[in-house]
C-alpha positions in Angstrom: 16.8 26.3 8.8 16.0 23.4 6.7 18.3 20.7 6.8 19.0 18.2 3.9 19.1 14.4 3.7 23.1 14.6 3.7 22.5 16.0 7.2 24.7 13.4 9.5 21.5 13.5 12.0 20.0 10.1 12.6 16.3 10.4 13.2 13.9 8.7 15.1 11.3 8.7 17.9 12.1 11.7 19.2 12.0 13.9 16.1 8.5 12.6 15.7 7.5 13.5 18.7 8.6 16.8 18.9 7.4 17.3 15.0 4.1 16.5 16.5 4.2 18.4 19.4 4.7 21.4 17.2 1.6 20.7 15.0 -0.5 20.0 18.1 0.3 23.5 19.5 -2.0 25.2 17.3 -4.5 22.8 16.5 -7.3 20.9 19.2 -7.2 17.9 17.3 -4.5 16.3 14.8 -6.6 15.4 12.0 -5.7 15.6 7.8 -4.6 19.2 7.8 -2.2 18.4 11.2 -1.1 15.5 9.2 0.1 17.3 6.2 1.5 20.1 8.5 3.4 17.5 10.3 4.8 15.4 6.6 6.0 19.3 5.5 7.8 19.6 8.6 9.7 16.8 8.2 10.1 17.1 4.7 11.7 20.2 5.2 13.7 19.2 8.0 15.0 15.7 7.1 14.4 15.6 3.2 12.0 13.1 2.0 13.8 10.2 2.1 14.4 10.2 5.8 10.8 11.8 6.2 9.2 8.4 4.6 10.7 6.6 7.6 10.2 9.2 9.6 6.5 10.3 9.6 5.6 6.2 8.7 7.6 5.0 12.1 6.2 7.7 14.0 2.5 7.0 12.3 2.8 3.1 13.1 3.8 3.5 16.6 1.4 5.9 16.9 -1.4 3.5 15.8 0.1 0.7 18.1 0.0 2.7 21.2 -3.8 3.4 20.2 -4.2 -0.2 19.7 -5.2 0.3 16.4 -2.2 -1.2 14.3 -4.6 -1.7 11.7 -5.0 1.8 10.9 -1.3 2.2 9.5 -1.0 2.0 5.7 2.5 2.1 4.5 1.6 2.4 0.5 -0.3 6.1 2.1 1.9 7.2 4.4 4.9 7.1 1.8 2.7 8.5 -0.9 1.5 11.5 1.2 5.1 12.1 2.1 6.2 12.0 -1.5 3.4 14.4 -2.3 3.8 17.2 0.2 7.6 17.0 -0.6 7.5 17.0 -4.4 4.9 20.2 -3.7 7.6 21.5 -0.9 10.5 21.9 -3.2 8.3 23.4 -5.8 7.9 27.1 -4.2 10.2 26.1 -0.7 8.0 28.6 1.3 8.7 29.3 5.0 5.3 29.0 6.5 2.9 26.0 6.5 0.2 28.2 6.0 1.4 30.1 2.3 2.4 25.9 1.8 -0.9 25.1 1.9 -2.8 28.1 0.1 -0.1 27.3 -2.6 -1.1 23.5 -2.5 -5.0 23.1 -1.2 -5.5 19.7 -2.6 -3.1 18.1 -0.5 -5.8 19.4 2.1 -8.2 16.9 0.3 -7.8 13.5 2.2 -8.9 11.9 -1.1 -6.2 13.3 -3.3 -4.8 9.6 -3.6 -7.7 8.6 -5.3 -6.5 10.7 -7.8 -3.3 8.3 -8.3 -4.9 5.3 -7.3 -8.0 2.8 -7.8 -9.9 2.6 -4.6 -9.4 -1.0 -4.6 -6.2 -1.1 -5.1 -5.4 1.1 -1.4 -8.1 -1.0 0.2 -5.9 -4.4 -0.6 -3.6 -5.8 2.0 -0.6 -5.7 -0.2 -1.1 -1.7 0.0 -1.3 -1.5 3.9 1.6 -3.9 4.5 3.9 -2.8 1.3 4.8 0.1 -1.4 2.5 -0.1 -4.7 3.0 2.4 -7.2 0.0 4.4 -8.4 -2.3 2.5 -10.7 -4.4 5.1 -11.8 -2.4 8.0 -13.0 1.3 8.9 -12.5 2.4 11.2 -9.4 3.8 14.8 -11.4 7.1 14.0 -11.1 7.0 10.3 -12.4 8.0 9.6 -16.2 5.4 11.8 -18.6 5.1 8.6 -21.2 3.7 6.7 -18.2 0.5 4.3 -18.9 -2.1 3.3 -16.9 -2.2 -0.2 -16.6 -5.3 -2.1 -17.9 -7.7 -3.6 -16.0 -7.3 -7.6 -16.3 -9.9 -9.0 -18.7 -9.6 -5.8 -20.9 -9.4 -6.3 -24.5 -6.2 -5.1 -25.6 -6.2 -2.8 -29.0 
């Protein structure tokens, strides 16, 4: 049963783990598609708010304990997590498998690319903060949305 953000259930460490230790049943190594597997699980279990902090603690303590801090980017992990749940509650299908025949670009590691300049997820202020896409909008964000202009461009 999928439970909603109202749910009184505080999550943490714990939910992570066991979130991962689902994924990693089936799979020999937890790489993108484990990744994604493991956001729609929480999505669906937590609701996306709670699964930001959810999957990004999890992720950074994850990273810590590998002694790669480094490698924990808090502009992607809240961006994938907004992705796979905006795609969730589009078709709310049982199994991770129909989720992601339904949804094969969140497969693509690169989708962010899509939303973002490359630059602008390789800056610190990305890795250590939110910034909002600077490319094109995410589908749910306002329609009249504009991409901002690169500075020096002449404006019209």
């Amino acid at each position: 049963m999928t439970k909603h953000p109202s749910d009184e259930h505080v999550v943490g460490a714990a939910d992570f783990d066991a979130l991962m230790a689902e994924v990693m049943a089936t799979a020999e190594r937890f790489g993108h598609r484990e990744h994604v597997h493991l956001t729609w699980l929480a999505v669906r279990r937590v609701g996306v708010s709670a699964a930001v902090g959810l999957v990004s603690d999890g992720i950074q303590r994850t990273a810590r304990y590998a002694k790669v801090p480094q490698k924990y980017h808090v502009t992607m992990s809240r961006a994938w997590v907004e992705l796979v749940g905006h795609h969730a509650a589009e078709h709310g299908e049982d199994d991770f498998t129909e989720f992601a025949g339904h949804h094969p670009a969140l497969l693509d590691k690169r989708l962010l690319t899509r939303f973002y300049r490359p630059v602008t997820l390789a800056s610190a202020q990305a890795k250590t903060s939110w910034v909002e896409p600077d490319l094109a909008p995410f589908p749910w964000q306002d329609t009249g949305w504009r991409q901002p202009q690169e500075e020096g461009a002449r404006r019209p």
